[in-house]
C-alpha positions as CSV (number, residue, x, y, z in Angstrom):
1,X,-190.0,172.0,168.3
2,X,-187.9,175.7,168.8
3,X,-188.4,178.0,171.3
4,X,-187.8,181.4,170.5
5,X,-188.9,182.6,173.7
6,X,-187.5,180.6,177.0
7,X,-189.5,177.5,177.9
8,X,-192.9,178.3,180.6
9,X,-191.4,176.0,183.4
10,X,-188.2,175.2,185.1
11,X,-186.3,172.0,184.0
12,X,-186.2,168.9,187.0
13,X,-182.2,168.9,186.9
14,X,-179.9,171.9,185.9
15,X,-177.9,170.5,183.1
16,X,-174.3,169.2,183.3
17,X,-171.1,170.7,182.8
18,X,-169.1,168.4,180.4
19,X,-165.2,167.1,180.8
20,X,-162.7,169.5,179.2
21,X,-161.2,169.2,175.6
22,X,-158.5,166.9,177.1
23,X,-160.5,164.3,178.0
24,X,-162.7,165.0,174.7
25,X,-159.4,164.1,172.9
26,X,-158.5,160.6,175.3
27,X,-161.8,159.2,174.3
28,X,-162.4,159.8,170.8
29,X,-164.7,162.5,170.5
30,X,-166.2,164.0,167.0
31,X,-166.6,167.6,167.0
32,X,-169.5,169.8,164.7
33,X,-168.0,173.4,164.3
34,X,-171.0,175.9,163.5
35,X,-170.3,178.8,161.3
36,X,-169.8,182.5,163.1
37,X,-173.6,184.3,162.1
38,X,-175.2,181.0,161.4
39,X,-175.1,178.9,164.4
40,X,-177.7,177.5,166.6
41,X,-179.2,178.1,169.4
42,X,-180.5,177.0,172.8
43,X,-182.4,178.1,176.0
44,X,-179.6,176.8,178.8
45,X,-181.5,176.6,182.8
46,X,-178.6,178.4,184.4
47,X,-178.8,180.6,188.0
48,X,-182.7,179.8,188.4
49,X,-183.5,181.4,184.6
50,X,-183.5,180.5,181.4
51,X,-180.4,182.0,179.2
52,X,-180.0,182.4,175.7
53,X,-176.9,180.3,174.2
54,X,-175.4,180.1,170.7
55,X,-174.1,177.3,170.1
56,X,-170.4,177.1,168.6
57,X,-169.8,173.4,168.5
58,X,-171.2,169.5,169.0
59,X,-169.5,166.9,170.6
60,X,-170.3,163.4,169.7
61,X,-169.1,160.5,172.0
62,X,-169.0,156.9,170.8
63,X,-171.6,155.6,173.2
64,X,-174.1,158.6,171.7
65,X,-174.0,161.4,174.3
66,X,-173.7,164.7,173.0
67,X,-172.6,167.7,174.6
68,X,-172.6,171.6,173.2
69,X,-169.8,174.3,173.7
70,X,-172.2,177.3,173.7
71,X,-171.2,181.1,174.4
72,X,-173.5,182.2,177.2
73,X,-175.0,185.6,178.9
74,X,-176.5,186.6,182.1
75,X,-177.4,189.7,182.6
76,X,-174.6,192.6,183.3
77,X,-172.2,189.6,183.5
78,X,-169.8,189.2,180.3
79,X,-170.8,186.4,177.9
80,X,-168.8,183.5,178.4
81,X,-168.2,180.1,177.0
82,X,-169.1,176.6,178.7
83,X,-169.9,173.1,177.6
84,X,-173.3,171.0,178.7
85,X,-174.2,167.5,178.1
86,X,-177.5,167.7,176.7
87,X,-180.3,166.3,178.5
88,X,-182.8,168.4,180.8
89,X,-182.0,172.1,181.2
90,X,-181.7,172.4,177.6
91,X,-184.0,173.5,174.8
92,X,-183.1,174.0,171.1
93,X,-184.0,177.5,170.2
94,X,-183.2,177.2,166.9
95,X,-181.5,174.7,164.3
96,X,-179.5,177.4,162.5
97,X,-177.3,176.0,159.8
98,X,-174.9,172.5,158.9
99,X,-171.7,172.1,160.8
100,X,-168.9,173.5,158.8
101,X,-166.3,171.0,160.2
102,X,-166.6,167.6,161.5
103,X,-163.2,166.3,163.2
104,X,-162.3,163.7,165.6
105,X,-160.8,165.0,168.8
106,X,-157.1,164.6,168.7
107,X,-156.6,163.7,165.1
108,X,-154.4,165.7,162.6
109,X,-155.9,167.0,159.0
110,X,-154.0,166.9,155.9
């Protein structure tokens, strides 16, 4: 189900903050990159509201948490960019569209 307006009641817990992208990269981490436009989108439970969030990547860890880098407003403040493990405090707004790059932390492309 997608909300495109923010959820009727406040979440039990305020979601997490997640581990930064070096310790994404010690433990094998997969990262979804979403497309600039077409990305998705969540309602985050941040400062006692609900906030709109796009979301700008996945993380996948091997034991099946996931966590989302989103880019974040709030009012007057400046949007800015965090990362949550899912779980309560967060609703998908919308799917938008497929990951554009799937990588796995710390490994090199050729």
């Amino acid at each position: 189900m997608f909300y495109l307006e923010p959820p009727g009641t406040a979440p039990a817990i305020d979601p997490i903050e997640a581990p930064t992208r070096d310790e994404h990269e010690a433990h094998g981490v997969r990262t979804d990159v979403y497309p600039a436009g077409h990305e998705p989108a969540a309602w985050i439970w941040n400062d006692g509201a609900w906030r709109w969030a796009s979301i700008h990547a996945r993380h996948r860890h091997p034991d099946g948490a996931v966590e989302l880098r989103v880019r974040m407003t709030s009012g007057m403040v400046p949007a800015r960019e965090l990362t949550y493990r899912w779980g309560p405090g967060i609703v998908l707004a919308h799917p938008g569209h497929r990951a554009t790059d799937t990588a796995r932390a710390g490994s090199r492309r050729s």
